[in-house]
PASEBA-1860 file (N, C-alpha, C; in nm, 3 decimals):
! residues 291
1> XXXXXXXX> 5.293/-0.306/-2.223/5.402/-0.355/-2.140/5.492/-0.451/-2.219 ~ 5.439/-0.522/-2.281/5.474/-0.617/-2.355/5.584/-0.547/-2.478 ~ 5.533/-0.456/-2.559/5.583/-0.351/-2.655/5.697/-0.296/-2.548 ~ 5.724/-0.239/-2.477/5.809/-0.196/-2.391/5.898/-0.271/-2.355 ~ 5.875/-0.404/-2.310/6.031/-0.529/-2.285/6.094/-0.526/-2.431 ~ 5.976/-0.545/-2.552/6.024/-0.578/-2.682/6.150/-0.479/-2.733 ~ 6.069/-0.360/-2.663/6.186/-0.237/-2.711/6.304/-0.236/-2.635 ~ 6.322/-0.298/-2.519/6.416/-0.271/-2.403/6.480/-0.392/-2.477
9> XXXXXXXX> 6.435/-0.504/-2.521/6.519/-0.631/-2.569/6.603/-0.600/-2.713 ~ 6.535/-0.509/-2.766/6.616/-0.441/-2.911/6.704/-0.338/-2.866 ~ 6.727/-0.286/-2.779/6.799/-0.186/-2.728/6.932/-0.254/-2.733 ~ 6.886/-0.341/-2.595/6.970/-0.413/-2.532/7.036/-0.524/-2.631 ~ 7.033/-0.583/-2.730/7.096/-0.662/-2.834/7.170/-0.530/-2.912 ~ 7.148/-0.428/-2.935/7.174/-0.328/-3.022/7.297/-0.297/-2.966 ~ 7.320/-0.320/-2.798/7.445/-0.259/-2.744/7.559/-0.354/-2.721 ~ 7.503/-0.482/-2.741/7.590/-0.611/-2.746/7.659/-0.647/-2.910
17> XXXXXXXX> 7.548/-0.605/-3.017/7.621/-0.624/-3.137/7.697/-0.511/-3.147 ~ 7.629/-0.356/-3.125/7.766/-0.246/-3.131/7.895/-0.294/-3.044 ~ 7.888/-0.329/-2.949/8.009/-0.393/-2.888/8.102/-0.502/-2.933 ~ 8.034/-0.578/-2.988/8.070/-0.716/-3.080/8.130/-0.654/-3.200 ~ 8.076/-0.519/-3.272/8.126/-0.510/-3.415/8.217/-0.377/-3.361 ~ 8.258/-0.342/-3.288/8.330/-0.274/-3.234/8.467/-0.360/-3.228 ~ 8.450/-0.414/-3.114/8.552/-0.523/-3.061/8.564/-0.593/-3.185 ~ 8.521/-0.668/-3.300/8.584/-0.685/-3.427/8.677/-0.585/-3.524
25> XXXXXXXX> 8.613/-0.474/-3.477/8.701/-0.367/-3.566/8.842/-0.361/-3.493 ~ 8.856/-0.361/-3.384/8.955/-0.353/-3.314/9.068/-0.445/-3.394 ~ 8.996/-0.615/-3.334/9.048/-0.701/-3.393/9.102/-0.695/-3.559 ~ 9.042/-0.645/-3.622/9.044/-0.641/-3.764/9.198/-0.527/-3.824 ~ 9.182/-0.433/-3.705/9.249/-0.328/-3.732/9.392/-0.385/-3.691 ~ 9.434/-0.442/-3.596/9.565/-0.433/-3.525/9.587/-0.631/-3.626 ~ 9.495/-0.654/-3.701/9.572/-0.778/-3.743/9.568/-0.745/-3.888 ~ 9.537/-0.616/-3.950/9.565/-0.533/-4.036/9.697/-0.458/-4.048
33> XXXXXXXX> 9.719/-0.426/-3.957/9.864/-0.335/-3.910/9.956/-0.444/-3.878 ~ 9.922/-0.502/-3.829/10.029/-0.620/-3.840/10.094/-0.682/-4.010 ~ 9.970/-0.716/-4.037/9.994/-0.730/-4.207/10.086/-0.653/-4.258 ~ 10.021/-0.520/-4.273/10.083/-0.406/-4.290/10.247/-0.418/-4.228 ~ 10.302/-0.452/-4.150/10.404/-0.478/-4.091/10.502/-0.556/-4.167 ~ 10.441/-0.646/-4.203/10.488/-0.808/-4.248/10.526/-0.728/-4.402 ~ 10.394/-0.706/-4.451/10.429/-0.643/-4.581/10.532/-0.530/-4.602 ~ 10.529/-0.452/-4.552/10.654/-0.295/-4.539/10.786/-0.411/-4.546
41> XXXXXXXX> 10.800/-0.488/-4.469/10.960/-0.542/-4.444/10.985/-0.603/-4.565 ~ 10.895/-0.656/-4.687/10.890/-0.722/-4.757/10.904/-0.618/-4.844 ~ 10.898/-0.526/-4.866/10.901/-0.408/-4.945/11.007/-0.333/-4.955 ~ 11.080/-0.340/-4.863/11.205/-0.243/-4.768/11.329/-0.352/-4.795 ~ 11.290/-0.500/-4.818/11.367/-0.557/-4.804/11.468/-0.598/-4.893 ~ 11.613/-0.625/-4.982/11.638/-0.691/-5.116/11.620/-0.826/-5.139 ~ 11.567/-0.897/-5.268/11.552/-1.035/-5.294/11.702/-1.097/-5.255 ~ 11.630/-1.217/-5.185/11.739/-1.314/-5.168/11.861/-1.300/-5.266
49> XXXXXXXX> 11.836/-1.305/-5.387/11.964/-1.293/-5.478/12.056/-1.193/-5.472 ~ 12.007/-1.120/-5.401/12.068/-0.947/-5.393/12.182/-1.017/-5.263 ~ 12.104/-1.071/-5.183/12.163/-1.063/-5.071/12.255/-1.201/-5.046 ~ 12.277/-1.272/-5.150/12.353/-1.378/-5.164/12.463/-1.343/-5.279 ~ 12.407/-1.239/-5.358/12.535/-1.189/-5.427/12.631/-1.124/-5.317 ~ 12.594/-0.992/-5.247/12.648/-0.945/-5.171/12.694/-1.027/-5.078 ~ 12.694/-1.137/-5.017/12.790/-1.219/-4.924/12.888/-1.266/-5.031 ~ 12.863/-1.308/-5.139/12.966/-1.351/-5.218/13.096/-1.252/-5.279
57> XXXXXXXX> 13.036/-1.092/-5.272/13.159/-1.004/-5.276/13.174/-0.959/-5.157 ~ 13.123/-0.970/-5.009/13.159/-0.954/-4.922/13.136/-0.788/-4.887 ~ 13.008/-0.753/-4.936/12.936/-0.606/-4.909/12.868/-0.628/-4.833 ~ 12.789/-0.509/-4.768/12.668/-0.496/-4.752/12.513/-0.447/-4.841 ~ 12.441/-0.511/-4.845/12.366/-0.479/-4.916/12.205/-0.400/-4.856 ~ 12.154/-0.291/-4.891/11.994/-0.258/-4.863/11.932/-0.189/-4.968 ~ 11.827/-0.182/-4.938/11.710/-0.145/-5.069/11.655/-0.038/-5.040 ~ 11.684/0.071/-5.105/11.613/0.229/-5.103/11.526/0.255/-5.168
65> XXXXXXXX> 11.398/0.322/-5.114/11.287/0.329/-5.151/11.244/0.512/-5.231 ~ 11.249/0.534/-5.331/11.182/0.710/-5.368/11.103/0.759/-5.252 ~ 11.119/0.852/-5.203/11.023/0.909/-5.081/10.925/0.962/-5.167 ~ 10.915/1.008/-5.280/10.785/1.083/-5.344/10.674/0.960/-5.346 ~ 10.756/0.855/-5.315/10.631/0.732/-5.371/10.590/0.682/-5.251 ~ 10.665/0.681/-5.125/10.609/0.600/-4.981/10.630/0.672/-4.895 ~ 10.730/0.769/-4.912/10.694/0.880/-4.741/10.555/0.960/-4.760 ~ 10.429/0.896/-4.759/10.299/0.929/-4.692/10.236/0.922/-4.567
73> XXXXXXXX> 10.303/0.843/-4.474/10.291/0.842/-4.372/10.218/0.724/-4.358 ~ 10.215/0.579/-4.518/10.163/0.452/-4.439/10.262/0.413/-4.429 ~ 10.399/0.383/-4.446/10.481/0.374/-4.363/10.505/0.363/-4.211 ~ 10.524/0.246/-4.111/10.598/0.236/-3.963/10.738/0.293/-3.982 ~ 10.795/0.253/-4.082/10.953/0.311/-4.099/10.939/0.489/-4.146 ~ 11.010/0.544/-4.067/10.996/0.703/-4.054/11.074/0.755/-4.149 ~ 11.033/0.794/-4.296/11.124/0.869/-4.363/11.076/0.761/-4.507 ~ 10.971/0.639/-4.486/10.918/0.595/-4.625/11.018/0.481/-4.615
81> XXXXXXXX> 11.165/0.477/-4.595/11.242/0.357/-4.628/11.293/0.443/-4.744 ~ 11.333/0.603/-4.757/11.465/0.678/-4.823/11.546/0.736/-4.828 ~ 11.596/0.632/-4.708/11.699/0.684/-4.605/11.761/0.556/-4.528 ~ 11.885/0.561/-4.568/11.967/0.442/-4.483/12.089/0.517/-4.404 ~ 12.137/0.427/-4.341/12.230/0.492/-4.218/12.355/0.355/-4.257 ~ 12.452/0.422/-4.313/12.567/0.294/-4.326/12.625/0.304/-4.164 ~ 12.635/0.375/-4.015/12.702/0.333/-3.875/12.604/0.274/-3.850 ~ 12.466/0.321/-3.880/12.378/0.234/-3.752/12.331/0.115/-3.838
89> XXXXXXXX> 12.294/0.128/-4.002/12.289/-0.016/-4.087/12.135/-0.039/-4.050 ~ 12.044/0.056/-4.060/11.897/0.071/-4.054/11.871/0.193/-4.103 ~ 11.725/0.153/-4.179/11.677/0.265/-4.278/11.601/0.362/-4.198 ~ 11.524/0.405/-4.061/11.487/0.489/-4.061/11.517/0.648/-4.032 ~ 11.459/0.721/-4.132/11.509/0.867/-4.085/11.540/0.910/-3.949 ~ 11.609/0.998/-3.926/11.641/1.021/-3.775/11.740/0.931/-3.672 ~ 11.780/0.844/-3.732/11.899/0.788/-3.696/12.004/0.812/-3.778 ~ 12.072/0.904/-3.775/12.175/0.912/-3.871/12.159/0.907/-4.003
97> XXXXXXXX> 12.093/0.929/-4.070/12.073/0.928/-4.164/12.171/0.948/-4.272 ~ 12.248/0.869/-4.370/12.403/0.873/-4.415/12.336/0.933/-4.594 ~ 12.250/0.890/-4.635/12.180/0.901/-4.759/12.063/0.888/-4.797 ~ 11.982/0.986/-4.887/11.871/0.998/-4.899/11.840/0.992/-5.028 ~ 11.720/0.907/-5.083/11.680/0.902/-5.211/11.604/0.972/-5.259 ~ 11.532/1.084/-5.335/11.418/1.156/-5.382/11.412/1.184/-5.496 ~ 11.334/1.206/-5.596/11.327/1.250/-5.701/11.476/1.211/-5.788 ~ 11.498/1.078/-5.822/11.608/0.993/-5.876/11.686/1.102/-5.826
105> XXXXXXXX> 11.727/1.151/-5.715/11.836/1.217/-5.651/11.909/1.185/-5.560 ~ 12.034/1.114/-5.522/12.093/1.132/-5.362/12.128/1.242/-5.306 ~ 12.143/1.228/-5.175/12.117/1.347/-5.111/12.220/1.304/-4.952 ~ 12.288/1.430/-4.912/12.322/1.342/-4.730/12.255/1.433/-4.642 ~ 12.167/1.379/-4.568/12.069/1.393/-4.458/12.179/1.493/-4.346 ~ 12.300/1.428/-4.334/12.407/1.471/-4.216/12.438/1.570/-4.320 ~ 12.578/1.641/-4.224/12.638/1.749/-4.282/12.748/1.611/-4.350 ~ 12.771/1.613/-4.466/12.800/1.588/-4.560/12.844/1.576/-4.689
113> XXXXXXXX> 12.882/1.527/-4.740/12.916/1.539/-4.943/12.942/1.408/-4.995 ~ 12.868/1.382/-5.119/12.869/1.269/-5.194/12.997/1.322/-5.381 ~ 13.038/1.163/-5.404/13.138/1.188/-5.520/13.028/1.103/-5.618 ~ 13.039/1.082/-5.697/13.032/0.963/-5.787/13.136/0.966/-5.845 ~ 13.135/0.824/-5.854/13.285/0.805/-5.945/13.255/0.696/-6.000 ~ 13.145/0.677/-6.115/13.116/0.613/-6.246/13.137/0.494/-6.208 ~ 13.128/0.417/-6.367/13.098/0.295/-6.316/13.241/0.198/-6.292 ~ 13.295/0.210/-6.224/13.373/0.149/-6.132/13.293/0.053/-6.019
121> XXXXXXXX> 13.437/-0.088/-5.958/13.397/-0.184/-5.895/13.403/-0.131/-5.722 ~ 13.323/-0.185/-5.662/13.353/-0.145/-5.535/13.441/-0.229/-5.451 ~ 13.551/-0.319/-5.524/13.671/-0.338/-5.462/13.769/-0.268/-5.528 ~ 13.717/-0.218/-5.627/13.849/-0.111/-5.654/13.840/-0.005/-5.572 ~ 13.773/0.034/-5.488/13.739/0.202/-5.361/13.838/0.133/-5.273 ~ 13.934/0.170/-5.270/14.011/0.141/-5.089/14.064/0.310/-5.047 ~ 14.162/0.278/-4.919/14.181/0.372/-4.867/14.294/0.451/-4.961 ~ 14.360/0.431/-5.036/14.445/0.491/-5.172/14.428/0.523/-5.259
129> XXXXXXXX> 14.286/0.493/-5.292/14.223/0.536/-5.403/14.246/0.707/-5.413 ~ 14.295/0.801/-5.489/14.322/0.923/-5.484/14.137/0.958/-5.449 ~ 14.063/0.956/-5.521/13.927/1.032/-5.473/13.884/0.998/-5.349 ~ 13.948/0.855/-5.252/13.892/0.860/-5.110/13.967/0.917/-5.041 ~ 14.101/0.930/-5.090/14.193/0.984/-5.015/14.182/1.189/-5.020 ~ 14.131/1.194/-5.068/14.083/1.362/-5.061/13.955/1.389/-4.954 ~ 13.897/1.291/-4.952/13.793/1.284/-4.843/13.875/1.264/-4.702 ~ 13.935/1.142/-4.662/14.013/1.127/-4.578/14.084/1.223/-4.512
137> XXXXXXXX> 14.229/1.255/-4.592/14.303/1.390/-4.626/14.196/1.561/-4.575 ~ 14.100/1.530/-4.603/14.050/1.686/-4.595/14.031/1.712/-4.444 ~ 14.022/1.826/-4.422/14.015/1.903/-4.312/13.952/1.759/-4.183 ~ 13.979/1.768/-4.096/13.952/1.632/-3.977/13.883/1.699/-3.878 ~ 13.764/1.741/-3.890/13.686/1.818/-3.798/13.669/1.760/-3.648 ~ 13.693/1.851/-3.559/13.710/1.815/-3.460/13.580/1.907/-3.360 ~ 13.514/1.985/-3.378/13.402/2.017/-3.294/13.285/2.056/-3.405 ~ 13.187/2.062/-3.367/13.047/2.095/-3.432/13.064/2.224/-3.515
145> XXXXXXXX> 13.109/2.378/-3.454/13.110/2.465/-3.511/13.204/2.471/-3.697 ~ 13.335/2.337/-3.662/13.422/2.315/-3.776/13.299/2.249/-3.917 ~ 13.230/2.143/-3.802/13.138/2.059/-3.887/13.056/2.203/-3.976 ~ 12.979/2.264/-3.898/12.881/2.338/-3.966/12.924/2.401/-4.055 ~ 13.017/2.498/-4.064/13.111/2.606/-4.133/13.192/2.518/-4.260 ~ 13.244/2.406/-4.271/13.302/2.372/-4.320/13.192/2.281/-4.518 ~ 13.113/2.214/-4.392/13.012/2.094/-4.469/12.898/2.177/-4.542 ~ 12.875/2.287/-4.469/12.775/2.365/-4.506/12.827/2.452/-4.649
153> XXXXXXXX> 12.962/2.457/-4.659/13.056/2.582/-4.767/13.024/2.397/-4.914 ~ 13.072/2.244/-4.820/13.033/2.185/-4.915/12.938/2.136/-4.977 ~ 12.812/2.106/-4.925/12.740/2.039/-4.961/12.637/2.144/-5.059 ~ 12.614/2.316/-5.036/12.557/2.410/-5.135/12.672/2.441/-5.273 ~ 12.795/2.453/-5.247/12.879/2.513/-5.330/12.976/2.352/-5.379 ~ 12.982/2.258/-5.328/13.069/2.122/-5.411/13.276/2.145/-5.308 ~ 13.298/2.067/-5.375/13.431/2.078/-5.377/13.514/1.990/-5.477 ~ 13.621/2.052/-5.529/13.684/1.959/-5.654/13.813/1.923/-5.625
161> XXXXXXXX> 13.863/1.838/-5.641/13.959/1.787/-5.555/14.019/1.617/-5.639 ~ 14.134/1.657/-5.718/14.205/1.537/-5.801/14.120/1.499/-5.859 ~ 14.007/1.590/-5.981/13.956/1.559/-6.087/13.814/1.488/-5.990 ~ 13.766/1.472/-5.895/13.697/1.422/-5.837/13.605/1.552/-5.763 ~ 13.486/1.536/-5.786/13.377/1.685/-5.749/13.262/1.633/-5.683 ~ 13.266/1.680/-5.544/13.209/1.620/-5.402/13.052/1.711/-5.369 ~ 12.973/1.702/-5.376/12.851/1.770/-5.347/12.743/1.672/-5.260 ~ 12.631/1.774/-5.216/12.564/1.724/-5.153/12.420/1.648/-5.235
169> XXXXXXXX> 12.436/1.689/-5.355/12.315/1.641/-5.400/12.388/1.552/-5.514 ~ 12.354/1.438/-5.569/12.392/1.394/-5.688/12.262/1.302/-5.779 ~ 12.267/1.292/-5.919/12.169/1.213/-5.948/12.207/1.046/-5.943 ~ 12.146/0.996/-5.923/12.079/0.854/-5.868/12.102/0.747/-5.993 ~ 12.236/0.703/-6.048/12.255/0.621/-6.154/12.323/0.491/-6.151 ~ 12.247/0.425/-6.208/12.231/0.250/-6.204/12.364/0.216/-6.255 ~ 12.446/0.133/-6.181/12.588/0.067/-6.228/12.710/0.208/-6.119 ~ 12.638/0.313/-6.114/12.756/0.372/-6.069/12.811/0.386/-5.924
177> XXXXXXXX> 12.918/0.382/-5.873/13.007/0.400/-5.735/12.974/0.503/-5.695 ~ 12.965/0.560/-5.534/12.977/0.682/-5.485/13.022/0.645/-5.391 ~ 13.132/0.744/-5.337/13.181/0.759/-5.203/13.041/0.880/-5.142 ~ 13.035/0.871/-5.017/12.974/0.958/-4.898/13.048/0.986/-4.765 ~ 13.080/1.077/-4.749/13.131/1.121/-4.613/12.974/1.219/-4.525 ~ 12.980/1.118/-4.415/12.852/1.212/-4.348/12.863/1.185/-4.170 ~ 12.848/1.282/-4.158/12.915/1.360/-3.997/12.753/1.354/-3.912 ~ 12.765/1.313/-3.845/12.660/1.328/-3.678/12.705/1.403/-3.598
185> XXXXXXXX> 12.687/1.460/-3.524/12.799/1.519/-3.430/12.766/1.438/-3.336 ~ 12.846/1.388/-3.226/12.765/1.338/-3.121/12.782/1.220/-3.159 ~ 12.795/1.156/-3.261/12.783/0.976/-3.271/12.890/0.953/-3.382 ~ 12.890/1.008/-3.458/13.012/0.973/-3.552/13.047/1.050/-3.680 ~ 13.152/0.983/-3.709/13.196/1.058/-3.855/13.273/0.936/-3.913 ~ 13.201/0.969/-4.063/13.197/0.784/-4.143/13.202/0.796/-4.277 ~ 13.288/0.748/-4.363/13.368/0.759/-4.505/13.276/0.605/-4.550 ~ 13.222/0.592/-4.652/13.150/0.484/-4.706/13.152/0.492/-4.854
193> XXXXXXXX> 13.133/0.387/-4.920/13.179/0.379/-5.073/13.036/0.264/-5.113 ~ 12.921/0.319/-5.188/12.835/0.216/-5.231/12.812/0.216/-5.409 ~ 12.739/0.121/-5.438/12.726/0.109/-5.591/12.542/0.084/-5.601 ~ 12.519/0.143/-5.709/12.396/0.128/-5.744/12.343/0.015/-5.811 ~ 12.298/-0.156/-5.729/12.317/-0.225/-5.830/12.182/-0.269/-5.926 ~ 12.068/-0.230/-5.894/11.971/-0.266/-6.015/11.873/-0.173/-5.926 ~ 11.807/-0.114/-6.052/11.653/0.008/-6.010/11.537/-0.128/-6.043 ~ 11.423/-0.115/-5.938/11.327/-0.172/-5.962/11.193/-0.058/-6.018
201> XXXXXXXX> 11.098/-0.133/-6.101/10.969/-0.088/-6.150/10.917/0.002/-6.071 ~ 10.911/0.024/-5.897/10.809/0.106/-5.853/11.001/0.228/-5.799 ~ 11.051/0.226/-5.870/11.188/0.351/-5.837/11.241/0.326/-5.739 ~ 11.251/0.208/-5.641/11.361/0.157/-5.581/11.469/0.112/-5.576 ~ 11.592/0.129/-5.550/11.729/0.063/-5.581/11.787/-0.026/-5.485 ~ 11.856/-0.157/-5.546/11.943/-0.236/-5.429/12.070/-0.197/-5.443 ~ 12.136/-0.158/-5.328/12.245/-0.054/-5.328/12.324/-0.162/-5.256 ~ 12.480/-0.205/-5.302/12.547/-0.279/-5.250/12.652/-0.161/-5.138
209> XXXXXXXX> 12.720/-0.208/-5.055/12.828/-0.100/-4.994/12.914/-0.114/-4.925 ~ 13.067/-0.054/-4.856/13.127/-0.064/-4.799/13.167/0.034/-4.689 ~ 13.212/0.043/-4.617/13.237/0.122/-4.553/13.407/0.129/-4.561 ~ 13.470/0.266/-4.561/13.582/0.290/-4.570/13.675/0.300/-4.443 ~ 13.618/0.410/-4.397/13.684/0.483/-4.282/13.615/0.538/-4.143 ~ 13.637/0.556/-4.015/13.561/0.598/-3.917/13.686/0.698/-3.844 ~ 13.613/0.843/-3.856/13.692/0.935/-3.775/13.645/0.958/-3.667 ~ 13.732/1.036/-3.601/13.678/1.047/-3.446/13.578/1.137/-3.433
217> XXXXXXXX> 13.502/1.143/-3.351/13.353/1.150/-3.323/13.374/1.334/-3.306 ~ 13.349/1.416/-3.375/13.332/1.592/-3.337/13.202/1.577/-3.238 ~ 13.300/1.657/-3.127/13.185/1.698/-3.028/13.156/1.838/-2.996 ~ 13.111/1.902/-2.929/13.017/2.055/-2.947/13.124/2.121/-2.941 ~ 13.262/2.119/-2.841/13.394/2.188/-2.854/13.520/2.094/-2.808 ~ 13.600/2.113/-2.822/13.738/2.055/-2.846/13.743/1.994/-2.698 ~ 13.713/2.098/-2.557/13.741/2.067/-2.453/13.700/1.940/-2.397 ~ 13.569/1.904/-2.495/13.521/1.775/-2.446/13.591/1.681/-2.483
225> XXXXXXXX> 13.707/1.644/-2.565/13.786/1.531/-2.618/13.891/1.537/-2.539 ~ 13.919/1.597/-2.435/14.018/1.522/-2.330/14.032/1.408/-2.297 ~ 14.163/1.362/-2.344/14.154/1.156/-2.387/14.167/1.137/-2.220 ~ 14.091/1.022/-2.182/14.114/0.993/-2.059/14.172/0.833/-2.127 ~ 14.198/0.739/-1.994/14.282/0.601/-2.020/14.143/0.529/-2.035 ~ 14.176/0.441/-2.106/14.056/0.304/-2.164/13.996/0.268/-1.997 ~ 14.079/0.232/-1.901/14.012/0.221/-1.782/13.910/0.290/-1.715 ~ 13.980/0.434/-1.743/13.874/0.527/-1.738/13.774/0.532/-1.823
233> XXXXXXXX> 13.728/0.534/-1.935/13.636/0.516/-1.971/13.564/0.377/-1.959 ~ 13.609/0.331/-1.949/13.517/0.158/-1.916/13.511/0.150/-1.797 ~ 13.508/0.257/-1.715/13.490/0.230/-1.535/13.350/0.362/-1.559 ~ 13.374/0.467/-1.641/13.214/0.537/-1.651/13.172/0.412/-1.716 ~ 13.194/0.373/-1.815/13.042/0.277/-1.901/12.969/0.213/-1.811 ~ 13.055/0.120/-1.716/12.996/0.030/-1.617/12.841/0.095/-1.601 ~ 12.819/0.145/-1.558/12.711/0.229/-1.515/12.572/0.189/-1.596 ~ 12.598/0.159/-1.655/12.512/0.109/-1.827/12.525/0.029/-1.898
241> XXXXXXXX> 12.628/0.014/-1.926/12.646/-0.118/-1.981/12.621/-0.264/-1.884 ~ 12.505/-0.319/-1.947/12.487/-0.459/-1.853/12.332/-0.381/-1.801 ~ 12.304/-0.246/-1.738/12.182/-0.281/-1.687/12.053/-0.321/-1.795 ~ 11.952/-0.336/-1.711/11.830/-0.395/-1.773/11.818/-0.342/-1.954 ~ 11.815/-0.221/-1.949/11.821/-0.101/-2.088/11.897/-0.203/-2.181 ~ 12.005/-0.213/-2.150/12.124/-0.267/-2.211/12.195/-0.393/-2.202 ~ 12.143/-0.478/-2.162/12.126/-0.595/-2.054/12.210/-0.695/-2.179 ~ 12.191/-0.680/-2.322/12.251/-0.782/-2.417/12.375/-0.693/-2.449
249> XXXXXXXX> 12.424/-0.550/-2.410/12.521/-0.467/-2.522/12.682/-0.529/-2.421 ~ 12.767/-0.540/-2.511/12.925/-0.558/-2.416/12.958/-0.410/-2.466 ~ 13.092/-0.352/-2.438/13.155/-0.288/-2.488/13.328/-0.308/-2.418 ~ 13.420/-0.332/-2.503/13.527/-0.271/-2.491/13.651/-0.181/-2.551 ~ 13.672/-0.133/-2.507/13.785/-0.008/-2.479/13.932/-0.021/-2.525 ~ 13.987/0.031/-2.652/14.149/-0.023/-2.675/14.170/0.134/-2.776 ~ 14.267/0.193/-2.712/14.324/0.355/-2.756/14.239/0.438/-2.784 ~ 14.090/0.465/-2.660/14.021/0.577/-2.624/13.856/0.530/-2.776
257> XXXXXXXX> 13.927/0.409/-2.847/13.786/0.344/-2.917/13.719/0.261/-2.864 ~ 13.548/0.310/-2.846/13.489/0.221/-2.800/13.404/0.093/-2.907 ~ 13.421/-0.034/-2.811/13.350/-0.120/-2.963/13.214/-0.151/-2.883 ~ 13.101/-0.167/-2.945/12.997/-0.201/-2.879/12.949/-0.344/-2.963 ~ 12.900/-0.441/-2.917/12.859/-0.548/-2.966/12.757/-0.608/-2.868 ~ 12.667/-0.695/-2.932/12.599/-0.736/-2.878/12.467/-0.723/-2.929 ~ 12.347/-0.714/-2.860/12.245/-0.699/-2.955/12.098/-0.581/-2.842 ~ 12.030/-0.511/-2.956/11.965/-0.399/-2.855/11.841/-0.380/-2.920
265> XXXXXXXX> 11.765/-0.281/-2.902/11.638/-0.242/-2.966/11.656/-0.094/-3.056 ~ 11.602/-0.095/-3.167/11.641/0.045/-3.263/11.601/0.142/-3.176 ~ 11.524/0.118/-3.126/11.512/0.235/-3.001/11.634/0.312/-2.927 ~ 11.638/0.197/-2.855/11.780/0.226/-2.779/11.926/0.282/-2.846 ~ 11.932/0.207/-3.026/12.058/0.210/-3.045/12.171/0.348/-3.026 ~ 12.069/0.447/-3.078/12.192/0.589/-3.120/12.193/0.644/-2.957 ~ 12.130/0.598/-2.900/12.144/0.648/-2.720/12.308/0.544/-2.680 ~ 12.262/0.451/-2.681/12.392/0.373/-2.688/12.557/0.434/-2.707
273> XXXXXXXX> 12.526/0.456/-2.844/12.616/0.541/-2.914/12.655/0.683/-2.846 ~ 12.591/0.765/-2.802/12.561/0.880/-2.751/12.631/0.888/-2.624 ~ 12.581/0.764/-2.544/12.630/0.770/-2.394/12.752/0.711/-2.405 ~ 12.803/0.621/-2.494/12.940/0.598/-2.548/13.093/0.663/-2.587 ~ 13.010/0.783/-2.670/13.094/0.881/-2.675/13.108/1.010/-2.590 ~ 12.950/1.026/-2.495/12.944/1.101/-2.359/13.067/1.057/-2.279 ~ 13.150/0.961/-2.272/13.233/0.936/-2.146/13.371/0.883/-2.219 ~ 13.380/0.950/-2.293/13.524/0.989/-2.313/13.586/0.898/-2.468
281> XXXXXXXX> 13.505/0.825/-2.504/13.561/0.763/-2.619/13.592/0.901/-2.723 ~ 13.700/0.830/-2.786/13.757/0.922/-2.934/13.664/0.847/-3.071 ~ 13.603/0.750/-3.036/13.502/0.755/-3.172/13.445/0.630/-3.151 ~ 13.294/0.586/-3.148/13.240/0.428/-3.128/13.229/0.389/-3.224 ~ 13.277/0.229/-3.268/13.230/0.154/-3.367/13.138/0.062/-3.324 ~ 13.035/0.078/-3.393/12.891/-0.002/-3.394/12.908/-0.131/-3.479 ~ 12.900/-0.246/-3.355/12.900/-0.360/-3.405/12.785/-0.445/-3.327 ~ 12.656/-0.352/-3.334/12.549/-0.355/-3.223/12.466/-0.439/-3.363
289> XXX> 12.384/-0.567/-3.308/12.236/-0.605/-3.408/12.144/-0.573/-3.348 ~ 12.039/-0.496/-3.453/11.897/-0.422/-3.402/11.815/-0.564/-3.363 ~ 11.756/-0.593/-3.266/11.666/-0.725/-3.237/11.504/-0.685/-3.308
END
């Protein structure tokens, strides 16, 4: 009898420490992933100096990561961190994705085409520059089917245009300028000019940048861009704008452009955008901070 409690008392401790080293693993795991958290942003992120140069020329600056080396899937950021979005101004894949890093290659995720144009300053890129102005200048796509047919003839086959030769793939070189033109349908179409400014040891680059130009938003067919009046469209937004979802976003309305400001969750953002240009805007500018 005695042998029998003894065994029922080893049982019974056996199911309190499995529980105990259970419930530690738990603990261990989610303040692991957290780490893990802390660390990725630290990884993803450019050194202070990067980012105090860039206020001093008045860029934007982010840090692109080789996908052969971190899109494994320990990554929280979807796509490794080789992939930035110059409308939405966050690296993960699937938001717009404006440029992609791989195998010392750029690449545009959207229907798209990249220039390089050597080592040139990125206040010398303005809107006169003859090589942005061929981007600009070129065909102004106005529904999805133009997008596909058009981006698709550039980004496999190039285009050459005032000594300047536009493709979708280019190699990945330190000191040099590239313009990017890259199309969403549905959220935007966006002319951007960045420079490659120093490669780090594990094949990451801090990429300084500007943005050029914002065309109006191609939607699935023409019929949907029936300009309605700014009233009209800011009497649909109401609807959304301000509730709980959206509770920090403003937006207003001046010649069928919508501006959004305020501040939201990366979650939310390209929905934002989406339901923005759902109700009649001719193109949203994102002046939204991810919280």
């Amino acid at each position: 009898m005695r042998f029998f409690k003894f065994l029922l008392l080893l049982f019974t401790l056996s199911i309190v420490v499995t529980a105990q080293s259970r419930q530690q693993a738990i603990e261990k795991f989610n303040d692991l992933k957290n780490q893990a958290l802390i660390q990725e942003k630290r990884i993803l992120s450019p050194d202070k100096e990067d980012v105090e140069k860039a206020r001093q020329e008045n860029v934007g600056v982010f840090r692109i990561l080789p996908r052969e080396t971190y899109d494994r899937g320990l990554f929280n950021t979807r796509g490794g961190g080789a992939y930035y979005s110059f409308y939405f101004r966050i690296p993960d894949w699937g938001y717009g994705s404006d440029v992609g890093l791989e195998q010392n290659n750029f690449s545009v995720p959207n229907y798209g085409v990249l220039a390089d144009l050597g080592e040139v300053s990125l206040n010398e890129i303005t809107k006169e520059s003859s090589s942005v102005n061929s981007l600009i200048n070129y065909q102004k796509v106005k529904d999805t089917n133009s997008v596909y047919e058009d981006f698709q003839t550039l980004h496999y086959q190039g285009l050459k245009t005032n000594e300047t030769i536009f493709k979708g793939l280019l190699p990945a070189i330190v000191g040099h300028t590239y313009l990017v033109r890259s199309i969403n349908t549905e959220y935007y179409d966006i002319l951007a000019a960045f420079k490659v400014q120093r490669k780090d040891l594990d094949g990451s680059l801090v990429i300084f940048w500007k943005p050029i130009e914002q065309f109006e938003t191609p939607h699935r067919s023409v019929s949907e861009k029936n300009q309605l009046s700014d009233a009209e469209i800011l009497k649909r937004m109401k609807g959304w704008v301000g509730s709980d979802k959206f509770s920090n976003v403003q937006a207003e309305v001046k010649s069928g452009v919508v501006s959004l400001r305020g501040t939201i969750s990366k979650e939310d953002l390209a929905y934002a955008v989406q339901l923005a240009n759902s109700y009649g805007a001719t193109k949203v500018v994102n002046f939204l901070t991810v919280k």
